[in-house]
N, C-alpha and C positions, 0 to 999 in steps of 0.2 A: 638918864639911864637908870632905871630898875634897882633899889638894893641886889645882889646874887644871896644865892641861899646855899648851905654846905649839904650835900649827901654824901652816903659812901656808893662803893661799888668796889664790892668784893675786896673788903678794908684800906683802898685807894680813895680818897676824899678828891669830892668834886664840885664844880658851883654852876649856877645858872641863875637864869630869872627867874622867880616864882610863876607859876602857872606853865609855865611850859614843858611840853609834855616828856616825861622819864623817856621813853625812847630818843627823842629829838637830845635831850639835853646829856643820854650815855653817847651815842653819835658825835656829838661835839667834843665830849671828853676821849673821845677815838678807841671806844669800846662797841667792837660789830660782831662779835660773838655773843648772845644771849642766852644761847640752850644750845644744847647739842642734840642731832637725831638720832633715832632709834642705833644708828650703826656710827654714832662718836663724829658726825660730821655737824662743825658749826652753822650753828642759822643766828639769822638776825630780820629786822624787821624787813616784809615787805608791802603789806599796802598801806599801813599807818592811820588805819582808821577799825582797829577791829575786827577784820573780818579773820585775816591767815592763821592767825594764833601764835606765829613762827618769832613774837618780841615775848613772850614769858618769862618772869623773872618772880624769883620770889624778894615781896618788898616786907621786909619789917615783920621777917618769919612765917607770911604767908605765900604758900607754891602759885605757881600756875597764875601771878596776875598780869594781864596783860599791861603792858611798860606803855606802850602809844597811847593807852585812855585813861594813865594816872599823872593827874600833872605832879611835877616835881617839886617838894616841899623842904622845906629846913628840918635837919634829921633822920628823914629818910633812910634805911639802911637795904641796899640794895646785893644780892649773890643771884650770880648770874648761871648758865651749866644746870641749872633744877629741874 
């Protein structure tokens, strides 16, 4: 089994395996809100490969990056609602 790696999410510390993907590894930490829509209704991911937009997170002060195609790294600072 894999060292785990620590990020945050929204100053809740969390772990996974390296490389696996920031959406997959908030999912497992039982974080299914990512953003909110235009009218305050939570979204979280749904195709998991890029395409919906609907996993954005800003990671490590940057808005708008999609969580399903950054894998998850040690340190990582992740706020989710952006």
């Amino acid at each position: 089994m894999p060292e785990l790696v620590e990020f945050t999410v929204d100053g809740v510390t969390c772990r996974a395996a390296p490389g696996t993907s920031l959406a997959a590894a908030m999912l497992d930490a039982g974080v299914t809100a990512f953003r909110r829509s235009r009218t305050g209704e939570p979204r979280g991911p749904v195709c998991g490969m890029g395409i919906c937009f609907e996993c954005r997170v800003a990671i490590d002060g940057i808005a708008h990056r999609r969580a399903c195609l950054e894998p998850v790294r040690a340190g990582m600072t992740v706020r989710t609602g952006e």
